[in-house]
Backbone as a chain_set.jsonl record, in Angstrom:
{"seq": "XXXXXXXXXXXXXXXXXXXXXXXXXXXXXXXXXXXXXXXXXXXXXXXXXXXXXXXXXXXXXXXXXXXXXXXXXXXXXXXXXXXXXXXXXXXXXXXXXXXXXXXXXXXXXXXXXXXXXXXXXXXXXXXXXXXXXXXXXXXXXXXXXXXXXXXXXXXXXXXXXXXXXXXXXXXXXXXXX", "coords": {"N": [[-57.345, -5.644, 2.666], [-54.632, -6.954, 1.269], [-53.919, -4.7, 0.544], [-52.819, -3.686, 3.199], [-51.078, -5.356, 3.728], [-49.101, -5.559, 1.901], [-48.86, -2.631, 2.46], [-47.254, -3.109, 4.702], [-45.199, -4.567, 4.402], [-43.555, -3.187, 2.502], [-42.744, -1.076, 3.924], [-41.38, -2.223, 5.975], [-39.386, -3.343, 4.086], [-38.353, -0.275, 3.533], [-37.682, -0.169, 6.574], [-35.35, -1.709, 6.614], [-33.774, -1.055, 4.767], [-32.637, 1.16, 5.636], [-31.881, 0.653, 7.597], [-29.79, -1.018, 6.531], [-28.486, 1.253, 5.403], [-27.387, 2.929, 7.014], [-25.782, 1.685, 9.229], [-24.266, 0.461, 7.14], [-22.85, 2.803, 6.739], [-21.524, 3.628, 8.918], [-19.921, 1.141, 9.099], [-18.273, 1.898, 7.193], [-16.661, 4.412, 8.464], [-15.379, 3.252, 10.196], [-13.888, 1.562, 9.019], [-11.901, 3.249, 7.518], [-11.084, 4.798, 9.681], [-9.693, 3.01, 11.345], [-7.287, 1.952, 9.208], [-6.328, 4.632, 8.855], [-5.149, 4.756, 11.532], [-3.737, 2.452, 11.431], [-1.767, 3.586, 9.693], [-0.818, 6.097, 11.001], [0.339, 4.605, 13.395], [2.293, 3.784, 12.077], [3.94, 5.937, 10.907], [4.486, 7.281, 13.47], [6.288, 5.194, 14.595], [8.619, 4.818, 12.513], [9.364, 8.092, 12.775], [9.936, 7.958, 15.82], [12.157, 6.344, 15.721], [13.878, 7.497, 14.03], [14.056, 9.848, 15.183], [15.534, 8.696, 17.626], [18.243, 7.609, 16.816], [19.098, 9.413, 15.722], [19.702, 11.021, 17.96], [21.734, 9.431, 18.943], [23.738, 10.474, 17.339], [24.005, 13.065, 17.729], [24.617, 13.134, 20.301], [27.081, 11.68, 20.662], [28.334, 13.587, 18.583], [28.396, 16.145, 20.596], [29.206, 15.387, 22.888], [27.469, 14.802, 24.804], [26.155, 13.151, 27.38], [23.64, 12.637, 28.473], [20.947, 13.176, 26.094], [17.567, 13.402, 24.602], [16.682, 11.142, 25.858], [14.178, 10.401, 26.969], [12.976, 8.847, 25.248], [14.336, 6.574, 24.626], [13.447, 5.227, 26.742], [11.532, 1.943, 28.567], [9.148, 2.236, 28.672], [8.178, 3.695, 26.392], [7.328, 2.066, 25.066], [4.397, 1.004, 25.924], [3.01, 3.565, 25.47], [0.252, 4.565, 24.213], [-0.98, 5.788, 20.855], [-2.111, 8.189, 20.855], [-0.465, 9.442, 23.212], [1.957, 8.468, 22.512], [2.268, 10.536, 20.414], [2.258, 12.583, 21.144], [4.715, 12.999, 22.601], [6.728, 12.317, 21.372], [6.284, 14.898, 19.36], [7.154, 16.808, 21.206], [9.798, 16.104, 21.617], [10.455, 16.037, 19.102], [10.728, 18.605, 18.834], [12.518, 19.565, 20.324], [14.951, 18.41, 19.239], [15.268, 19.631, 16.98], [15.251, 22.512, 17.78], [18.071, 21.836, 19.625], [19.672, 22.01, 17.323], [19.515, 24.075, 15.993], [20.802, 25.242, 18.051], [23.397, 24.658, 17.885], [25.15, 25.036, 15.045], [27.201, 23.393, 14.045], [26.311, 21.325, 13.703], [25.311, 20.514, 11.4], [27.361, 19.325, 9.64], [27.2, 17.388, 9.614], [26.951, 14.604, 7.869], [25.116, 11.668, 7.768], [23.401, 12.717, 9.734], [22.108, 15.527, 8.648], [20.632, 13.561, 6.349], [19.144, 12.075, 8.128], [17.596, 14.36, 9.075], [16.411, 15.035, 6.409], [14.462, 12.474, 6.518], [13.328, 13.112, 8.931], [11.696, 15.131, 8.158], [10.045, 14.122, 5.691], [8.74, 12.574, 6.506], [7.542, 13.807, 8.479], [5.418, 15.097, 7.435], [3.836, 13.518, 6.039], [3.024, 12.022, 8.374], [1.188, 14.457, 10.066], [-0.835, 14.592, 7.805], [-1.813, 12.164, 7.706], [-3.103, 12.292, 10.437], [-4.67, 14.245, 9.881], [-6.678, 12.961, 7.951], [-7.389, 11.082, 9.672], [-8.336, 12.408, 11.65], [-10.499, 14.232, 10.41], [-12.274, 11.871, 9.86], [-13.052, 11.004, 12.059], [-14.895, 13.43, 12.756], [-16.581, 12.665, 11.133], [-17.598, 10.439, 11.858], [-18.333, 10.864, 14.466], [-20.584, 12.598, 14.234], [-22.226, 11.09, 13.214], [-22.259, 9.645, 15.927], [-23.972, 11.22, 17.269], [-26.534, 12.09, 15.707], [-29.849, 11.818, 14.582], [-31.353, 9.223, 12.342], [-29.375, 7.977, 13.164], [-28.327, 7.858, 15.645], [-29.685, 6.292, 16.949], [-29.032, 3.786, 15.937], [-26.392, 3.388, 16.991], [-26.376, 2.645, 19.398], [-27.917, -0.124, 19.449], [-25.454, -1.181, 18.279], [-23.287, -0.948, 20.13], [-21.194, 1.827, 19.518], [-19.266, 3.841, 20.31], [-17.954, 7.603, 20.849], [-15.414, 9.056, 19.023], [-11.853, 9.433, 19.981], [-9.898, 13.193, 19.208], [-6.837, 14.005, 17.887], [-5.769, 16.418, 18.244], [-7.0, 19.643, 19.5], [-7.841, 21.517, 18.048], [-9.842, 19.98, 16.568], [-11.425, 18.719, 17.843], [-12.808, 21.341, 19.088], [-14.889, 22.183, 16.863], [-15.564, 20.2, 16.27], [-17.452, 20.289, 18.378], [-18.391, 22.632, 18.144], [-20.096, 21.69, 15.442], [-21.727, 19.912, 16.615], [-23.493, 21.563, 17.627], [-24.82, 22.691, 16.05]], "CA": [[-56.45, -6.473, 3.44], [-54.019, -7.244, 0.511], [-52.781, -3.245, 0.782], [-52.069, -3.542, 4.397], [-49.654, -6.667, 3.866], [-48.338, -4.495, 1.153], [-48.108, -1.48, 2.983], [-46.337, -3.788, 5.928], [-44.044, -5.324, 3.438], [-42.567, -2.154, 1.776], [-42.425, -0.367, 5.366], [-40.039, -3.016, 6.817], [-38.338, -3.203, 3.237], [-37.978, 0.336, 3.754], [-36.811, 0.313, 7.158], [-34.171, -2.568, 6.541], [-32.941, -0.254, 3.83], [-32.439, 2.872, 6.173], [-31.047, 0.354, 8.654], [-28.296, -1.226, 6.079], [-27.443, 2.179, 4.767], [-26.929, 3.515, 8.413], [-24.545, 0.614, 9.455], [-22.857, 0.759, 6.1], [-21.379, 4.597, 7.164], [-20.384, 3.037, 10.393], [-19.007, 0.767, 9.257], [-17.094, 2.671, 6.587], [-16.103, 4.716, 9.02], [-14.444, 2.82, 11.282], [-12.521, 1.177, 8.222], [-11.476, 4.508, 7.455], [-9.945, 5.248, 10.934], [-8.642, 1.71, 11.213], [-6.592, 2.608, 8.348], [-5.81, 6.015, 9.248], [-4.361, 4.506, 12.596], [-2.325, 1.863, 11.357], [-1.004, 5.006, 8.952], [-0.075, 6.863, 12.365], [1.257, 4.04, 13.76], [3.326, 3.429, 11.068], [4.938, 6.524, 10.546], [4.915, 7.433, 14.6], [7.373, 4.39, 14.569], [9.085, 5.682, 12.045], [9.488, 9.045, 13.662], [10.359, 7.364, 16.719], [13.356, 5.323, 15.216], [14.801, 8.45, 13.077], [15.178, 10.489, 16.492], [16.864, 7.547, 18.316], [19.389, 7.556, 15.596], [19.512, 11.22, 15.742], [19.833, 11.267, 19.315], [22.77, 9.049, 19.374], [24.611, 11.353, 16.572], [24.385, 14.484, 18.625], [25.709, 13.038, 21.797], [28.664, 12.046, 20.141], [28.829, 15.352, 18.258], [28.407, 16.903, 21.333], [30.106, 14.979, 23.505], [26.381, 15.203, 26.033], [25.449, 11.986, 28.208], [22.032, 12.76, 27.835], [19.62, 13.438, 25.397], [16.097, 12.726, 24.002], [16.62, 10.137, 26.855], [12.694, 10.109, 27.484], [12.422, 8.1, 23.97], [15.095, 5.451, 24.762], [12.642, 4.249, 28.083], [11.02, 1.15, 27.933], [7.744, 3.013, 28.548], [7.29, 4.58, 25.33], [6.225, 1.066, 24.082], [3.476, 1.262, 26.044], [2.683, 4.399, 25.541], [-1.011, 4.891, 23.311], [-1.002, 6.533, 19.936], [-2.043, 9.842, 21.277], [0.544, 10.228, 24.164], [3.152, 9.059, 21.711], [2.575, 11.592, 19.431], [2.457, 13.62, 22.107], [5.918, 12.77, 23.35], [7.761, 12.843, 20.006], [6.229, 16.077, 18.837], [8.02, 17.411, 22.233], [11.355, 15.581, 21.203], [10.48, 16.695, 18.043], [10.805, 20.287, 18.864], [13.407, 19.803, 21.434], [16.09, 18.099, 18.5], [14.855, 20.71, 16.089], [16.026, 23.413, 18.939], [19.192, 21.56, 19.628], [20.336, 22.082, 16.086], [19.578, 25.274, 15.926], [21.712, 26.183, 18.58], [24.212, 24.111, 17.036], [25.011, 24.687, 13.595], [28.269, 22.454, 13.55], [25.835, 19.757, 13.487], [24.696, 20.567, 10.116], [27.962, 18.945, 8.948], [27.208, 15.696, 9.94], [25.696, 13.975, 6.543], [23.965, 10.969, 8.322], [22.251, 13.838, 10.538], [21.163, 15.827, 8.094], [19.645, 12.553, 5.856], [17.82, 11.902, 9.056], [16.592, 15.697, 9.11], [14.999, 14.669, 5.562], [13.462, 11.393, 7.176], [11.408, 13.033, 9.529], [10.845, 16.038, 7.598], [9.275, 14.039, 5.132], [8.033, 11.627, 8.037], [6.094, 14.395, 9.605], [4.31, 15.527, 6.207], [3.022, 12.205, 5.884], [2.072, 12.07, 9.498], [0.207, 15.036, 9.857], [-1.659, 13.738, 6.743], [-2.962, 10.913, 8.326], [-3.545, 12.618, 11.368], [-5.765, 14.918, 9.409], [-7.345, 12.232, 7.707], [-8.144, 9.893, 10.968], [-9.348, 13.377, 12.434], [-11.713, 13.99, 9.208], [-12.98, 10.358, 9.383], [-13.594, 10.899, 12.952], [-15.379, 14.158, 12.78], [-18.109, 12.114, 10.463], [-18.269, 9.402, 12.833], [-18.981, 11.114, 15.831], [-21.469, 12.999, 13.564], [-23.172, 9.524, 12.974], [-23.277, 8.99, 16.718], [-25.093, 12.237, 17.689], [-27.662, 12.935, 14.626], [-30.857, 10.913, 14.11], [-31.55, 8.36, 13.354], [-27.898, 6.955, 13.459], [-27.647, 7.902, 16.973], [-30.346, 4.856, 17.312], [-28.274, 2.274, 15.636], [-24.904, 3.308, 17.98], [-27.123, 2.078, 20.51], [-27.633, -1.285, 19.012], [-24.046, -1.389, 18.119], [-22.447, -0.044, 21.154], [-20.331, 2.481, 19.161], [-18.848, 5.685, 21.154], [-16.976, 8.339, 20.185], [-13.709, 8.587, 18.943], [-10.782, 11.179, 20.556], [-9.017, 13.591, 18.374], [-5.251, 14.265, 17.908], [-6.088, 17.713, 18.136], [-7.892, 20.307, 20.415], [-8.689, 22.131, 17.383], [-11.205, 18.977, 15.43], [-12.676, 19.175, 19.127], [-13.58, 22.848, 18.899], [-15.164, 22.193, 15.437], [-16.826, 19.307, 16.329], [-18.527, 20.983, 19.585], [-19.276, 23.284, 17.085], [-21.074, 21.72, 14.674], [-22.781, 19.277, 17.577], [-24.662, 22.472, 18.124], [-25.792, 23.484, 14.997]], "C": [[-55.102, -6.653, 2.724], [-53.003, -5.939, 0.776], [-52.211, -3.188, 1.975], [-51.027, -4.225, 4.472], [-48.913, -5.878, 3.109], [-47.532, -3.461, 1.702], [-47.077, -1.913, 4.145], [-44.839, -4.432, 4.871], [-43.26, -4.245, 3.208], [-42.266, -1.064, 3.173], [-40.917, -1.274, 5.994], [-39.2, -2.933, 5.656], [-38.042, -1.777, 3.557], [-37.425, 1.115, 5.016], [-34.967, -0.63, 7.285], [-33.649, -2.165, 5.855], [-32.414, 0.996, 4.676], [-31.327, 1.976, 7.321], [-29.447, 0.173, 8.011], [-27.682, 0.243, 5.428], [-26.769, 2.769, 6.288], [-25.499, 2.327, 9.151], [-23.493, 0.652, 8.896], [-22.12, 2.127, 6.455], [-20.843, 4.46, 8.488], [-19.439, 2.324, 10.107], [-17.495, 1.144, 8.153], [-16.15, 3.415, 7.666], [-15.296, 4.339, 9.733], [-13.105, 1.776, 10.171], [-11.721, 2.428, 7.571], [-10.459, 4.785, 8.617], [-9.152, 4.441, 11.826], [-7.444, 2.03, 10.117], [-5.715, 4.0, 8.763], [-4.319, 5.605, 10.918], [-3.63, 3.688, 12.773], [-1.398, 2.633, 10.693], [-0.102, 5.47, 10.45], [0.612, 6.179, 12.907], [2.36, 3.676, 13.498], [4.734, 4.448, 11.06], [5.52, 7.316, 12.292], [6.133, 6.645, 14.775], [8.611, 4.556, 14.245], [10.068, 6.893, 12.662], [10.442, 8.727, 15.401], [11.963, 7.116, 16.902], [14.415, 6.394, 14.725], [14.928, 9.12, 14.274], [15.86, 9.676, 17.435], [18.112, 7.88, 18.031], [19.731, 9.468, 15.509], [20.21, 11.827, 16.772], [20.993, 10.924, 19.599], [23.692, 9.94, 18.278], [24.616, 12.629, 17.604], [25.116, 14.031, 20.005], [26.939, 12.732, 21.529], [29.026, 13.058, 19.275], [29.017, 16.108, 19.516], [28.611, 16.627, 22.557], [28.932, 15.03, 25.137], [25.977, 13.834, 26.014], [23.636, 11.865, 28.088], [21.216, 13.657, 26.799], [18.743, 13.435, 24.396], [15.939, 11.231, 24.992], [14.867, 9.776, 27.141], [12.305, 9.05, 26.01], [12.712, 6.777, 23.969], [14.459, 4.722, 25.999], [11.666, 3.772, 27.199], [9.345, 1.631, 28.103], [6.88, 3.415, 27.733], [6.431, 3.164, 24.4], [4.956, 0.379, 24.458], [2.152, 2.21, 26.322], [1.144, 3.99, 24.063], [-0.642, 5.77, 21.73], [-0.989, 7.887, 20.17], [-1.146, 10.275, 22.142], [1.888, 10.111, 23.658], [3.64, 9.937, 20.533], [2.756, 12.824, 20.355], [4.012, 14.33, 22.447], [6.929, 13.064, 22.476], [7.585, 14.508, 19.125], [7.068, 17.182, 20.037], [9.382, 17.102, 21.684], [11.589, 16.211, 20.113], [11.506, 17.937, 18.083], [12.253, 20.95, 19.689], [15.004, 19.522, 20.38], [16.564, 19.464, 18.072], [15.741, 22.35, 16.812], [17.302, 23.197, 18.861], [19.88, 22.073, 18.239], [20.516, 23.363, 15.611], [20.325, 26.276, 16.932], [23.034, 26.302, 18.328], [24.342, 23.894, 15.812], [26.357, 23.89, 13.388], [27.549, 21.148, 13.276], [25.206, 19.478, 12.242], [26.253, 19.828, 9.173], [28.081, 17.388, 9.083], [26.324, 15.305, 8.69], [24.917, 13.038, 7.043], [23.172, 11.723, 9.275], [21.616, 14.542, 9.49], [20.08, 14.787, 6.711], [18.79, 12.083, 6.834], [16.979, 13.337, 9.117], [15.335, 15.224, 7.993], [14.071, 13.823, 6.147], [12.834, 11.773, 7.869], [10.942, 14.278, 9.148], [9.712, 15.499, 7.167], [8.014, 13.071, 5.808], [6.67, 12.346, 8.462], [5.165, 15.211, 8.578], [3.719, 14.196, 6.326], [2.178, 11.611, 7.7], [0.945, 13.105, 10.238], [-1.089, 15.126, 8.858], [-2.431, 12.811, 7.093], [-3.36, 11.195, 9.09], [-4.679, 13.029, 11.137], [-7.21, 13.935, 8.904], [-8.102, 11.577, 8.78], [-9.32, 11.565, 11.394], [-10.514, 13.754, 11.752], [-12.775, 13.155, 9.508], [-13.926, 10.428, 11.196], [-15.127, 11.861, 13.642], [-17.128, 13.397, 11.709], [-18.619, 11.02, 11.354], [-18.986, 9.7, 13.671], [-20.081, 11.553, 15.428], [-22.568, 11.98, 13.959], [-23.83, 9.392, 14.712], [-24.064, 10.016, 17.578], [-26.291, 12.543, 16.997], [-28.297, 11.837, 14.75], [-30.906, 10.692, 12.436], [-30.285, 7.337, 13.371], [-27.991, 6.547, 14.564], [-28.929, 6.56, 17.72], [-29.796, 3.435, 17.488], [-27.005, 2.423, 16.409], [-25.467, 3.269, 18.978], [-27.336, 0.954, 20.871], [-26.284, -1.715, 18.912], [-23.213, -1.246, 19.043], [-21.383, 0.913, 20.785], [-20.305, 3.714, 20.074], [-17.684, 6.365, 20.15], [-15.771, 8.407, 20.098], [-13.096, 10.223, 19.408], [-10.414, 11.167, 19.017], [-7.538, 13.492, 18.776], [-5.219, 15.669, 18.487], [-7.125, 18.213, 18.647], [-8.485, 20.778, 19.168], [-9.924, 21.312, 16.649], [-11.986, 19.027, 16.515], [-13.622, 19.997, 18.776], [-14.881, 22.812, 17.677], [-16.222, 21.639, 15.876], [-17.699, 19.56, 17.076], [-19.138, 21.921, 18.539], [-20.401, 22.73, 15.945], [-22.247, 20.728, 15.564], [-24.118, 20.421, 17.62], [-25.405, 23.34, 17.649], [-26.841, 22.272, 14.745]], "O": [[-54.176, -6.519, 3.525], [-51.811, -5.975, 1.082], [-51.093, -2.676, 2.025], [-50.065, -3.885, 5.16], [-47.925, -5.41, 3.673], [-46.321, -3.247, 1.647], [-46.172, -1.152, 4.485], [-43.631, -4.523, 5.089], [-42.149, -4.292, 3.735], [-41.338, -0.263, 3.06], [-39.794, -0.884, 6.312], [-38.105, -2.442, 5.931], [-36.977, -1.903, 4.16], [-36.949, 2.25, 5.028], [-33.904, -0.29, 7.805], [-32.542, -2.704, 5.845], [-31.689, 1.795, 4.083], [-30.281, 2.439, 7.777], [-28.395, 0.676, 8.407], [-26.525, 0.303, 5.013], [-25.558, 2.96, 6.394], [-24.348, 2.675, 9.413], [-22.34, 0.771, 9.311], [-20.905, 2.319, 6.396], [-19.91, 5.073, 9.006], [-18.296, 2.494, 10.531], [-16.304, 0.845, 8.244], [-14.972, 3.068, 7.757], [-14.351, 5.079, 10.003], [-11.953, 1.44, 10.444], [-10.652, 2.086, 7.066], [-9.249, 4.956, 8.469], [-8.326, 4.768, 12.679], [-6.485, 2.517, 10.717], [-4.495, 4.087, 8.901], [-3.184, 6.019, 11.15], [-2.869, 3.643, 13.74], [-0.213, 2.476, 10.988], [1.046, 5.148, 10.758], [1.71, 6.668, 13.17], [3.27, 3.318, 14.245], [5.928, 4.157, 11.141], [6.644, 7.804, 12.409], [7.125, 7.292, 15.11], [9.572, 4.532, 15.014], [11.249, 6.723, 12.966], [11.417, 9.341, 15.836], [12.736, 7.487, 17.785], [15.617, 6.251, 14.948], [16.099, 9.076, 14.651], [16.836, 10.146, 18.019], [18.944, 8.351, 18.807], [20.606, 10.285, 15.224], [21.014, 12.757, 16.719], [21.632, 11.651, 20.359], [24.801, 9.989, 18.81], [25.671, 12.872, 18.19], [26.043, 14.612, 20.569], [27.883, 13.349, 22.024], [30.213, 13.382, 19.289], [29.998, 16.849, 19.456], [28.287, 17.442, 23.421], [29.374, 15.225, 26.269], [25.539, 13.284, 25.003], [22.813, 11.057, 27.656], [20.996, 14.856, 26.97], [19.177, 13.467, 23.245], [15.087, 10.38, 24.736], [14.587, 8.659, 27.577], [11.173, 8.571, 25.96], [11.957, 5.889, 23.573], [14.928, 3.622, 26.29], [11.135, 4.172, 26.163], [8.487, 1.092, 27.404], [5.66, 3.562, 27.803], [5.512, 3.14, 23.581], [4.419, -0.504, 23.788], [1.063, 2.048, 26.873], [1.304, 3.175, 23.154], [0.311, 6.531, 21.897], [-0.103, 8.663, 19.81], [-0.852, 11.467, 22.052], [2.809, 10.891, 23.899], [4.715, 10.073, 19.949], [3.39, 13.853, 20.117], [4.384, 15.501, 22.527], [7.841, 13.864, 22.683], [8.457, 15.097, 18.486], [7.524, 18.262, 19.659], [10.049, 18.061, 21.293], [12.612, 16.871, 19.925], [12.609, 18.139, 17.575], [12.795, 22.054, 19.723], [16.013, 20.191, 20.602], [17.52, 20.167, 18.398], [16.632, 23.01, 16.276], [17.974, 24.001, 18.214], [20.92, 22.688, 18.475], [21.478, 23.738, 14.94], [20.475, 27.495, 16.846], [23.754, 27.298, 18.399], [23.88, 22.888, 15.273], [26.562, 23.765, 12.181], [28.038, 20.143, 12.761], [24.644, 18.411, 11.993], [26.138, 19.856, 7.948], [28.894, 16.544, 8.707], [25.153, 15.663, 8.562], [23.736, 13.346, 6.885], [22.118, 11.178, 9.604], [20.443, 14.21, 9.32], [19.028, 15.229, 6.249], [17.684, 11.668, 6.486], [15.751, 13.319, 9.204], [14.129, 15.067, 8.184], [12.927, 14.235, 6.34], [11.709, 11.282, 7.962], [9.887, 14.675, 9.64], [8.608, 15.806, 7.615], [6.805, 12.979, 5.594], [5.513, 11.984, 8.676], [4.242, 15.913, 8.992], [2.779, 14.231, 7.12], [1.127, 11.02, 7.947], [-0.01, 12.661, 10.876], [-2.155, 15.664, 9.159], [-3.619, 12.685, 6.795], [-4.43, 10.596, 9.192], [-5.679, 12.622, 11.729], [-8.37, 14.077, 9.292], [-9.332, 11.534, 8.776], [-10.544, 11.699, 11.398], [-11.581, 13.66, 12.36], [-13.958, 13.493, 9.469], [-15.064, 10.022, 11.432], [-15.99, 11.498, 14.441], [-18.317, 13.711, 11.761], [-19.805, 10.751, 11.549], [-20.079, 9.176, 13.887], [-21.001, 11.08, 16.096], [-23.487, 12.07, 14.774], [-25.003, 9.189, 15.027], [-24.747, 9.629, 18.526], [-27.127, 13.233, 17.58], [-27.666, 10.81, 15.001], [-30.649, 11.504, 11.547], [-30.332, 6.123, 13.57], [-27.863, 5.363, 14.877], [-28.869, 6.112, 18.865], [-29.865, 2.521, 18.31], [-26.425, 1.34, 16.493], [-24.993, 4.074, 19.779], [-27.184, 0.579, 22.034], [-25.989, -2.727, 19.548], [-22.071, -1.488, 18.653], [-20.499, 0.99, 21.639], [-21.268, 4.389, 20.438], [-16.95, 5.973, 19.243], [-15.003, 7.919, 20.927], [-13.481, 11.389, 19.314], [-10.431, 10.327, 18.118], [-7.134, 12.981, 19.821], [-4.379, 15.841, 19.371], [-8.203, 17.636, 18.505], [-9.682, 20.515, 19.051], [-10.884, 21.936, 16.197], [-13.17, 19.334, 16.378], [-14.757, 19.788, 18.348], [-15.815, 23.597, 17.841], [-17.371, 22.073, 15.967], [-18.838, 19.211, 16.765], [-20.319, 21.869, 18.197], [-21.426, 23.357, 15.678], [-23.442, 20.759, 15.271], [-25.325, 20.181, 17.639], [-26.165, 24.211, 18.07], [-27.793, 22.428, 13.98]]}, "num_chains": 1, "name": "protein.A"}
């Protein structure tokens, strides 16, 4: 009788140990991509602010009424993390263009000290991107594999989006190994 209380005792100690380690990588995780996404938000902002300021130097270089106009609506401040990275990596690409068709604009010194700012802007934001997408790729992990995918049941955790089609691809991929 004595071994059965025993064996009942160290059974529940050993599933209240499987439970707090399983929680604990949730909840790492999600302080992980809390982090990661005030990072993005941070330097999206950032990003944001340095083509404003960019935007209004080229129109008076270039003497053009519009453009990057889709940045300056009051929209983009309720735009999501993902559709405003979306939106600025377009603007992005679209400045980036402009300048290159225009090389008189390379003599503007407060233009090209904003070039550095979101050069170094968008190293540090693809960085975190990577990171959140990393952090996310273990999460979702967590809520498909046993016996996690028990406790994100209890918890109500779901999966998190990527930034990127490609951490998708990956992650369908390894779902199915």
């Amino acid at each position: 009788m004595l071994e059965i209380i025993i064996g009942c005792i160290v059974l529940i100690a050993l599933l209240g140990i499987i439970i707090i380690i399983y929680h604990n990588k949730f909840k790492i995780s999600i302080v992980k991509i809390e982090e990661a996404e005030n990072n993005i938000d941070l330097f999206l902002q950032k990003k944001l602010e340095s083509l404003k300021r960019a935007s209004k130097i080229i129109k008076k270089e270039l003497k053009m009424d519009e453009f990057l106009d889709e940045i300056d609506n009051e929209m983009v401040a309720e735009l999501n993390n993902f559709e405003l990275n979306e939106l600025l990596t377009r603007t992005y690409n679209e400045f980036f263009k402009t300048l290159d068709d225009n090389e008189k604009l390379f003599k503007s010194e407060s233009l090209i000290h904003i070039i550095e700012e979101l050069n170094n802007n968008e190293i540090d934001l693809v960085a975190s991107i990577k990171f959140y997408n990393d952090t996310v790729v273990t999460f979702n992990q967590l809520i498909v594999s046993f016996p996690s995918n028990i406790f994100r049941l209890f918890f109500g955790y779901r999966k998190k989006e990527f930034y990127t089609h490609e951490k998708r691809e990956i992650y369908e991929i390894l779902k199915e190994n």
